[in-house]
MDTraj code that builds the backbone (N, CA, C; nanometers):
import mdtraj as md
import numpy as np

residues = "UNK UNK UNK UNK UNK UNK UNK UNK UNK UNK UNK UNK UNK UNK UNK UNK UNK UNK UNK UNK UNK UNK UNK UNK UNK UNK UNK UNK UNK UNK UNK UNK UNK UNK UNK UNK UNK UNK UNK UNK UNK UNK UNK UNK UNK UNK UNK UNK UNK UNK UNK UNK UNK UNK UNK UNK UNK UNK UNK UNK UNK UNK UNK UNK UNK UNK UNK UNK UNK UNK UNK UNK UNK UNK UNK UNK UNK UNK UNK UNK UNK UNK UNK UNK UNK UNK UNK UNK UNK UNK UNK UNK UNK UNK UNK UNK UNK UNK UNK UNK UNK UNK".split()
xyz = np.array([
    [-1.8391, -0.5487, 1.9207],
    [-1.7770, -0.4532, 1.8304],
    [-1.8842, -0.3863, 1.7453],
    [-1.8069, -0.2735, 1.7115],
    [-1.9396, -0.1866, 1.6312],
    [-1.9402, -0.2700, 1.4740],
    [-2.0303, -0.2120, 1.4220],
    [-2.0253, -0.3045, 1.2442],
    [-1.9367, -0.2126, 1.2095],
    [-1.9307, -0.0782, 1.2503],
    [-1.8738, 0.0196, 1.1997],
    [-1.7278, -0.0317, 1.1476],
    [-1.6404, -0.0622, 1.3094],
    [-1.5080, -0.0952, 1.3130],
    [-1.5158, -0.2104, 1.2482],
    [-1.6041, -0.3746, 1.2249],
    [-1.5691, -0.4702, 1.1629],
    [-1.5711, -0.4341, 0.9744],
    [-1.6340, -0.3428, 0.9538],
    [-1.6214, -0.3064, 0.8024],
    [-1.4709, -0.2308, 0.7902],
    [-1.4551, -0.1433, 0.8582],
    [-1.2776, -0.1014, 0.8617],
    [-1.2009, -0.1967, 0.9026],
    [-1.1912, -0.2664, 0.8955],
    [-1.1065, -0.4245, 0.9790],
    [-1.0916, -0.4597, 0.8258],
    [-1.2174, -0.5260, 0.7501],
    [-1.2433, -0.5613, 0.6850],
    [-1.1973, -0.5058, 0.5577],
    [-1.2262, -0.4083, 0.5279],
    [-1.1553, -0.2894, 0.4608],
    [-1.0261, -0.3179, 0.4492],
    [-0.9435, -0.2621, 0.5876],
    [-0.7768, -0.2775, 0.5487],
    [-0.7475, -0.4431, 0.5175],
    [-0.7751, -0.5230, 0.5608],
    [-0.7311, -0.6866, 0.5095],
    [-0.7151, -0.6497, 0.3654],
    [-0.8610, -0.6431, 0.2993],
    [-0.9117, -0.6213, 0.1853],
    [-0.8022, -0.5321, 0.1149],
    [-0.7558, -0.4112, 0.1582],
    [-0.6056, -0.3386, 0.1083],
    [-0.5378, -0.4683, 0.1268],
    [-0.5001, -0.4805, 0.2143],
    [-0.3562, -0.5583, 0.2097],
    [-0.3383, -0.6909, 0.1453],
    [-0.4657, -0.7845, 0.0547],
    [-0.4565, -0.8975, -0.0097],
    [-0.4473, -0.7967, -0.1121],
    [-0.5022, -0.6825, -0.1801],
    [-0.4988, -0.6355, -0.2901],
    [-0.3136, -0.6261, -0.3551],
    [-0.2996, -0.5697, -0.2127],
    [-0.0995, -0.5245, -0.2564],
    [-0.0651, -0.6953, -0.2696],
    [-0.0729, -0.7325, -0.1899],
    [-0.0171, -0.8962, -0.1648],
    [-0.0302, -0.9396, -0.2969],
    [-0.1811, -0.9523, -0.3925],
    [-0.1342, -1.0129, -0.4810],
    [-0.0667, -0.9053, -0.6150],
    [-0.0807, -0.8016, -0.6166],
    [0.0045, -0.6857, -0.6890],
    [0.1165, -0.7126, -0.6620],
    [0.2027, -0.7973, -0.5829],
    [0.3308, -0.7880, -0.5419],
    [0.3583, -0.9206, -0.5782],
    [0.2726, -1.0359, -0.6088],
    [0.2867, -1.1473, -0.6917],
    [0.3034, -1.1434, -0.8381],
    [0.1776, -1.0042, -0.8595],
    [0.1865, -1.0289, -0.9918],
    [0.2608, -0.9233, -1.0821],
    [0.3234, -0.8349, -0.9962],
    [0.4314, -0.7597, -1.0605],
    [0.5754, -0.8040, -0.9866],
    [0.5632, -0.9338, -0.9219],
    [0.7106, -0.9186, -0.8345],
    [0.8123, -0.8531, -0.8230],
    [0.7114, -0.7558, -0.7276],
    [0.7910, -0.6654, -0.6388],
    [0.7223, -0.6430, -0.5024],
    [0.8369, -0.5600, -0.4111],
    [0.7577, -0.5783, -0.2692],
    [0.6106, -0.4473, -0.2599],
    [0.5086, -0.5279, -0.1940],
    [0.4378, -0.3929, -0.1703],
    [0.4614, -0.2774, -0.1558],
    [0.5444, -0.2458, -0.0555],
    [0.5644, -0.1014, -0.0462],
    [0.6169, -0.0241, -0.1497],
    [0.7174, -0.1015, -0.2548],
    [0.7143, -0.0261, -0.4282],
    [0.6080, -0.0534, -0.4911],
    [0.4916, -0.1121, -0.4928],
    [0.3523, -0.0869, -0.5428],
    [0.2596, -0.0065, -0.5011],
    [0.3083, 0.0197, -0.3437],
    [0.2516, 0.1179, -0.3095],
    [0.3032, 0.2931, -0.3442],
    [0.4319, 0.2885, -0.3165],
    [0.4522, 0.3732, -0.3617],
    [0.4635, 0.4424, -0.5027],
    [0.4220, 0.3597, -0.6148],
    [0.4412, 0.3910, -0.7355],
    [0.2924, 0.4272, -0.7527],
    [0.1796, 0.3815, -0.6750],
    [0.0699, 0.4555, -0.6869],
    [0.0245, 0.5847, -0.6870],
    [0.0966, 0.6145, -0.5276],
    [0.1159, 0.7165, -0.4905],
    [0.1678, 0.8620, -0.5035],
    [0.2128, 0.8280, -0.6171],
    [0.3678, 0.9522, -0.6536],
    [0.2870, 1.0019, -0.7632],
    [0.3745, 1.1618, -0.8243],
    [0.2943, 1.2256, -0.9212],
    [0.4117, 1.1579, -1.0083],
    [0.3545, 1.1681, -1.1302],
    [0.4167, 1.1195, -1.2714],
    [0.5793, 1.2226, -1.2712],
    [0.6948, 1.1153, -1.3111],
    [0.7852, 1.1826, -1.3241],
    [0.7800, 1.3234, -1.4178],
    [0.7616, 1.3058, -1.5303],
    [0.7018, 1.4040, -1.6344],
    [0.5801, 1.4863, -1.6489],
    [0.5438, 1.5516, -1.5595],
    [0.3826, 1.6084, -1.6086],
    [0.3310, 1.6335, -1.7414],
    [0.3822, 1.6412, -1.7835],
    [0.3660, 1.6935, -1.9486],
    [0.3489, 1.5945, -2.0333],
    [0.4264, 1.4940, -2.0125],
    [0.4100, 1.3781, -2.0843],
    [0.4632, 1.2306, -2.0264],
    [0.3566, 1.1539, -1.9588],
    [0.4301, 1.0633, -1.8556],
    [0.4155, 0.9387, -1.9325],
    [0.3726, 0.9226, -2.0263],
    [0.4050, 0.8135, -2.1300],
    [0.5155, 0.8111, -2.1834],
    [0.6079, 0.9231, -2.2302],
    [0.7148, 0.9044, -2.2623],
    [0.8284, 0.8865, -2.1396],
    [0.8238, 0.9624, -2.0653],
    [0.8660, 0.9280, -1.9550],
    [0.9170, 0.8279, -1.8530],
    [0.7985, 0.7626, -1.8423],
    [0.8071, 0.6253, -1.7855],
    [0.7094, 0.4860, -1.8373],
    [0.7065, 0.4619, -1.9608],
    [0.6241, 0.3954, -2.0257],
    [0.6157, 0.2402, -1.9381],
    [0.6876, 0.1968, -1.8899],
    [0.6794, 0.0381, -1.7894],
    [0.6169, 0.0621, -1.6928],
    [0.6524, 0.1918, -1.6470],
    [0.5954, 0.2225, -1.4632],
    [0.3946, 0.2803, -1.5077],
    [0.3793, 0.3679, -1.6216],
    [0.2426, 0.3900, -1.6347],
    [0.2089, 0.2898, -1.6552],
    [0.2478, 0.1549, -1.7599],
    [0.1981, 0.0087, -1.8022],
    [0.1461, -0.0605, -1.6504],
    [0.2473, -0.0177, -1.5648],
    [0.2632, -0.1699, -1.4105],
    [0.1541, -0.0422, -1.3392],
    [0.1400, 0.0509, -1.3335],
    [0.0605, 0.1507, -1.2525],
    [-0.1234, 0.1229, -1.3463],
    [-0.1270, 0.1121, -1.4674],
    [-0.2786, 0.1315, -1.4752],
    [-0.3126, -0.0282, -1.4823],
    [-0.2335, -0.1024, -1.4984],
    [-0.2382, -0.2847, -1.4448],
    [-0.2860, -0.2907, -1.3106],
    [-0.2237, -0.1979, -1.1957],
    [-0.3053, -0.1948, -1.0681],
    [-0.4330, -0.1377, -1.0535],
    [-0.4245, -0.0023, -1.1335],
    [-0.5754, 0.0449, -1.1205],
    [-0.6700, -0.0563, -1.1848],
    [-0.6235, -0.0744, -1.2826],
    [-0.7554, -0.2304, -1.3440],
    [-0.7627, -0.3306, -1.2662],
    [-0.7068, -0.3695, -1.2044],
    [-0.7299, -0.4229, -1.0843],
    [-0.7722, -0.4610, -0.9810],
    [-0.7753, -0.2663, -0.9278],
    [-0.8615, -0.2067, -0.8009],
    [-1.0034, -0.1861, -0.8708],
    [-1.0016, -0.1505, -0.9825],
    [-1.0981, -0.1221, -1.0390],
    [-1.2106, -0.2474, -1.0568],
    [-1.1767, -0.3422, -1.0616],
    [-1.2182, -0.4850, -1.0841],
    [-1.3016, -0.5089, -0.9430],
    [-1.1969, -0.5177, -0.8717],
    [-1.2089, -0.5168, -0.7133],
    [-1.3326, -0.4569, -0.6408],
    [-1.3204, -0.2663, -0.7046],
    [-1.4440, -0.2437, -0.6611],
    [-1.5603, -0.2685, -0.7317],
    [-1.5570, -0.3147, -0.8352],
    [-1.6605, -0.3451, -0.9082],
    [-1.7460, -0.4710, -0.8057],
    [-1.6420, -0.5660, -0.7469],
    [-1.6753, -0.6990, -0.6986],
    [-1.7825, -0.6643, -0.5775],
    [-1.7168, -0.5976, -0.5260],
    [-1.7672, -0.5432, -0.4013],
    [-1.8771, -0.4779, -0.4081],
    [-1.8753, -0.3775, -0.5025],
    [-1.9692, -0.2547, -0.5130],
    [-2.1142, -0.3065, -0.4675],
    [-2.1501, -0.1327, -0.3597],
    [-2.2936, -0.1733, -0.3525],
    [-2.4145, -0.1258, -0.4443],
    [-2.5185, -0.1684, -0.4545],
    [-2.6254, -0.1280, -0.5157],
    [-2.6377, -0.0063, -0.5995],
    [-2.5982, 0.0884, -0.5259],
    [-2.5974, 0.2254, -0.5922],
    [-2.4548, 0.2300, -0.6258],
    [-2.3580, 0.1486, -0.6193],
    [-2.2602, 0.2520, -0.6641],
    [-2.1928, 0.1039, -0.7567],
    [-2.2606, 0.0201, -0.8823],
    [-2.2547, -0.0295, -0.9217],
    [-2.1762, 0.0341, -1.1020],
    [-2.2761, 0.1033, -1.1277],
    [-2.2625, 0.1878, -1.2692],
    [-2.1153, 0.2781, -1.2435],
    [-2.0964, 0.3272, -1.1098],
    [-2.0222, 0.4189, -1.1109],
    [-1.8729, 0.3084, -1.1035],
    [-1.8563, 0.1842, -1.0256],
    [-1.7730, 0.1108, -1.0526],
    [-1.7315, 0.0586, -1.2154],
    [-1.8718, 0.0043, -1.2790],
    [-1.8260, -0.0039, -1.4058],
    [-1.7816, 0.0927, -1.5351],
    [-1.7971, 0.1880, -1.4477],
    [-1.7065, 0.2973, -1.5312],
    [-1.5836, 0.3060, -1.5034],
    [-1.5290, 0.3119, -1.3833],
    [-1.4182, 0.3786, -1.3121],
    [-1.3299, 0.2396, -1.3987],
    [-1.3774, 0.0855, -1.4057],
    [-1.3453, -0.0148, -1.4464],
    [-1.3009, 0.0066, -1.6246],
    [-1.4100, 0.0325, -1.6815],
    [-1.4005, 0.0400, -1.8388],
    [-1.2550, 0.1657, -1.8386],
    [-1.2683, 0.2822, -1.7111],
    [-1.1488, 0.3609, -1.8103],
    [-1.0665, 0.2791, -1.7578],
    [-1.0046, 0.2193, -1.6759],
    [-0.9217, 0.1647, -1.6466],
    [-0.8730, 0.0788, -1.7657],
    [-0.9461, 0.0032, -1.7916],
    [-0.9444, -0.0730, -1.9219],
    [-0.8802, 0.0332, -2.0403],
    [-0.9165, 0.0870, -2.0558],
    [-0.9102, 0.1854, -2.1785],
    [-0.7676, 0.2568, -2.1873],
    [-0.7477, 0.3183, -2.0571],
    [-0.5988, 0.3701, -2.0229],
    [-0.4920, 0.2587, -2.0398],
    [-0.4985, 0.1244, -2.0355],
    [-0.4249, 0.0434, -2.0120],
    [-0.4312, -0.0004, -2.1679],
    [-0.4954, -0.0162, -2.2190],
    [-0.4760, -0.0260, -2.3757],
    [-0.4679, 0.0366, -2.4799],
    [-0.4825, 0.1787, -2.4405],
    [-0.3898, 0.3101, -2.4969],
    [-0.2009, 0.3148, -2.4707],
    [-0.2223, 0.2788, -2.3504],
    [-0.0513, 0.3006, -2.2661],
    [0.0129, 0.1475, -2.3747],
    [-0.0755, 0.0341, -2.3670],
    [0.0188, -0.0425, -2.4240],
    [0.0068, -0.0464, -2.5881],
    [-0.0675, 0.0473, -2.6441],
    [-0.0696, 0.0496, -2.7981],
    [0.0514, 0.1664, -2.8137],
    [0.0413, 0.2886, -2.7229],
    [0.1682, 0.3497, -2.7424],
    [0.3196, 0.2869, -2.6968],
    [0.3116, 0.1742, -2.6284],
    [0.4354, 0.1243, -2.6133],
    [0.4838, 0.0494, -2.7239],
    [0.3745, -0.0213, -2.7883],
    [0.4143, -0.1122, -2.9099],
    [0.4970, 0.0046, -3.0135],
    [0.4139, 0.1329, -3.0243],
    [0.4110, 0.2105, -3.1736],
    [0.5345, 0.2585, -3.1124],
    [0.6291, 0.2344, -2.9886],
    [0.7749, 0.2802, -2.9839],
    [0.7540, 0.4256, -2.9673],
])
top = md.Topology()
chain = top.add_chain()
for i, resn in enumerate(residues, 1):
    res = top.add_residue(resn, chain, resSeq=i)
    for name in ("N", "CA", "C"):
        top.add_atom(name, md.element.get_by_symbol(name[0]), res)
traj = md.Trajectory(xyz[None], top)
């Protein structure tokens, strides 16, 4: 086999433990974790008011993935993971300081 195809092998597993445990730790089935990724914000204008649980359970996954690629990340694309990581962080504790303030 090429390395090519064992890194895409590798790759999708790597998706599919990610949903697997997103679907533990929001119990629900993957394919509504997947699809809540996927979708544009009910509200464009303002999707915090909108759907304040679903942005909360949506940037909980990106911190997540974000984590994830951090784990992985190669050499050069180290800094650019720990960024993509910190906003993740940041969005997720904005979303839940505006959920507290109601």
């Amino acid at each position: 086999m090429h390395i090519f195809t064992l890194i895409h092998l590798l790759m999708v597993l790597i998706c599919i433990a990610i949903l697997g445990f997103a679907a533990v730790f929001f119990k629900k089935e993957p394919g509504e974790i997947w699809k809540a990724a996927n979708t544009d914000y009910p509200d464009e204008e303002d999707p915090v008011q909108a759907a304040p649980v679903e942005e909360i359970n949506r940037a909980k996954v990106d911190l997540y993935i974000a984590m994830q690629d951090f784990d992985y990340a190669e050499q050069a694309f180290v800094d650019t993971s720990i960024y993509r990581m910190k906003a993740a962080e940041e969005r997720l504790n904005v979303l839940s300081r505006l959920q507290k303030a109601g």
